[in-house]
N, C-alpha and C positions, 0 to 999 in steps of 0.2 A: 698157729700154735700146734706143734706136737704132741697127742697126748703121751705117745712113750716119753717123751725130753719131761711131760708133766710127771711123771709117775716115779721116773729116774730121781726129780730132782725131791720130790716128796717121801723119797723115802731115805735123804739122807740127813743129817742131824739137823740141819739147818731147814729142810722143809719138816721134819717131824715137830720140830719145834715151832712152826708156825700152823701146822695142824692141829697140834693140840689146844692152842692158844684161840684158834679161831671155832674150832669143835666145843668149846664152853661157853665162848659166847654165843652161836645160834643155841645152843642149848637150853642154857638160861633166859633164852627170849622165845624161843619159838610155840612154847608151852601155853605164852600167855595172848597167844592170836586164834582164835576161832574163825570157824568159817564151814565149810563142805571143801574145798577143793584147795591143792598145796601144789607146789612146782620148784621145784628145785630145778636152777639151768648150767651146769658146768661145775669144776670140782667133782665129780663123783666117787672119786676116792676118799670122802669122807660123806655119809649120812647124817646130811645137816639137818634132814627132819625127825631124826629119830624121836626127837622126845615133842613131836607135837601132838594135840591131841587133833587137829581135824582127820576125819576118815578116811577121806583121797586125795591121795599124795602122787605125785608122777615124776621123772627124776630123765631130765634132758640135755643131750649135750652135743655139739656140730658130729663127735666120731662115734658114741656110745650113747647108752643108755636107752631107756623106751622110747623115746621118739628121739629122734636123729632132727636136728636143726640150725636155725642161723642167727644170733642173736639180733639181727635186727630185722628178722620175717620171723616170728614165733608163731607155729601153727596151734593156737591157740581162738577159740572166738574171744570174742570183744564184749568185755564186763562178766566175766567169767571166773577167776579167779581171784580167791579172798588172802592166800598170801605167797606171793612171789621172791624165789631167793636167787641173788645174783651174786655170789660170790668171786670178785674178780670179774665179775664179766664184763665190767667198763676197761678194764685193763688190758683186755688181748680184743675191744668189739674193735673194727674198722672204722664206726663208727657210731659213738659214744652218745651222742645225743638222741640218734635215730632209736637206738634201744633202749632209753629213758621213755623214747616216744612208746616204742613198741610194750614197754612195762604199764605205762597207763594208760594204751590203750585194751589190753586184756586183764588187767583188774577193778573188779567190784566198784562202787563206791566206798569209803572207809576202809579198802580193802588194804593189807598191808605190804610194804615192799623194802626187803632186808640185802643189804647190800656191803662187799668188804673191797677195798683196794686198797693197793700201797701207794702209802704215803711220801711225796719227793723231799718235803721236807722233813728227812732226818737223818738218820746212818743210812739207813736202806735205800735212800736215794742218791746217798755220797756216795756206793759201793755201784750205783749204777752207773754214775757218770764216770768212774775208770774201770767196767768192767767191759767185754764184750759184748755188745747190742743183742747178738746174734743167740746168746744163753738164754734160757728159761731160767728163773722167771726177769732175767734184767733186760729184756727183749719186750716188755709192755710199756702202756703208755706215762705211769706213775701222776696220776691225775691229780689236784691238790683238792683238799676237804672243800675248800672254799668254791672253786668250782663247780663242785657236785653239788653243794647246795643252793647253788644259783642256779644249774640246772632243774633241778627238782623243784626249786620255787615257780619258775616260769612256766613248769608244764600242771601245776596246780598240787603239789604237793605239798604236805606241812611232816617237817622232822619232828619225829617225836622225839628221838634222841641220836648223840653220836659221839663215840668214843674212841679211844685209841689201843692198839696191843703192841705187842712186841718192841719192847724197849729196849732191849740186847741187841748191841748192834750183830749184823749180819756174820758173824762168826762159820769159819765150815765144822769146824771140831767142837765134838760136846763138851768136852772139858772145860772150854773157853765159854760156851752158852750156859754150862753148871758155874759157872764164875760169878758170870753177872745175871743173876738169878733176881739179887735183890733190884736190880733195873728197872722189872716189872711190878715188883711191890712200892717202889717210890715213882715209879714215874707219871702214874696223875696226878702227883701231888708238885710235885718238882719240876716235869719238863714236859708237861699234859699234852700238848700237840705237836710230840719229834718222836710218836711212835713210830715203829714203821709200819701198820697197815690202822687203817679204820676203817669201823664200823660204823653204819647207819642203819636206821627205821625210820623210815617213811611213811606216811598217811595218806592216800590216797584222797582228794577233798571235791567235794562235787557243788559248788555254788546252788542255792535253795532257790525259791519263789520266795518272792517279797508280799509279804501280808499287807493287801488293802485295809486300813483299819476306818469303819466310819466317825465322820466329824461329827461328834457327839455336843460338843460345844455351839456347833451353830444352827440359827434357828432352823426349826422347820419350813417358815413358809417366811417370802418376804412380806415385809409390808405392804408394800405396792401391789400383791397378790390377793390380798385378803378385804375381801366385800362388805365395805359401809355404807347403810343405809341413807339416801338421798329426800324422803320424804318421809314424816309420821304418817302411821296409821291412826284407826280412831281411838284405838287401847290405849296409846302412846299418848296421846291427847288429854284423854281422862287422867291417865296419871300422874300428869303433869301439873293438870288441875286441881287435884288433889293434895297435892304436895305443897 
């Protein structure tokens, strides 16, 4: 992927409008993930951490950014970061699972992992299959929801949540994207999964120790253990007499 083809295609109605649309949603969530350390991997034409509060943020991409890398070798150590954003970046990785690998293996326990791609099932995947392959952004892989969460499941993750944007179909002219405006305000309610891009959060989940608990119910000692007298002594005797 080119990042000029990315920057060209972002800044014309049709990616401005999917910038903004996805710049509200890390927005609106990234605020409520704590932690020490934040990673933004691609996209960097929008500051998807602006509004978080952890302290150290780092902001990565194959051409740009602080560190230069590969979505699926993130120089990153292992169990180190508390929340990871992959905006698209299932969408242009080579490979897709390998970087779900590489996402849990460099995050925390409970650490969390925010992620957005486009969706094949809607307008935005009908404009793919008669557009040229060869364009940004219709040149990615359009992964279905349902896939990513069976990825995510199998590598030990639990969604916390996941929703849909962009419900305008893929129009190039703003006029056309100011039209269908109300798209976005009815479409979770109306046609909730033919957005065309989704968003996920992710949990990081790390399987516990199992608590031995003692058997409180059962005896102490067995029967068979416990020492009964074979003969009286001569106390025993008396008493007996006496009785």
């Amino acid at each position: 992927m080119s990042i000029d083809n990315q920057q060209e295609w972002l800044a014309t109605p049709l990616g401005d409008y999917l910038r903004t649309q996805e710049q509200a949603l890390f927005d609106e969530t990234v605020g409520d993930v704590f932690g020490f350390n934040a990673v933004q991997v691609g996209m960097l034409q929008m500051d998807l951490l602006r509004s978080s509060r952890i302290p150290f943020t780092l902001r990565a991409d194959l051409q740009q950014g602080t560190v230069r890398c590969d979505l699926v070798q993130l120089p990153l150590l292992s169990n180190s970061i508390d929340l990871l954003l992959l905006p698209h970046g299932l969408d242009f990785s080579v490979n897709p699972q390998e970087t779900l690998r590489e996402a849990e293996r460099v995050l925390v326990a409970e650490g969390h992992l925010i992620l957005t791609g486009f969706n094949p099932i809607s307008a935005w995947g009908l404009k793919r299959m008669v557009s040229r392959h060869g364009t940004y952004p219709w040149n990615s892989s359009f992964l279905t929801l349902l896939r990513i969460k069976d990825c995510l499941a199998l590598l030990g993750f639990e969604v916390v949540s996941s929703r849909m944007a962009c419900y305008s179909p893929p129009f190039r002219k703003a006029t056309w994207l100011q039209r269908c405006q109300f798209m976005d305000k009815a479409g979770s309610r109306c046609w909730p999964m033919m957005g065309g891009v989704y968003f996920v959060v992710a949990k990081k989940k790390v399987v516990g120790m199992r608590l031995i608990r003692p058997a409180w119910k059962q005896a102490k000692f067995k029967p068979s253990l416990v020492v009964t007298p074979t003969q009286k002594n001569d106390s025993q005797k008396v008493i007996e007499t006496q009785d």
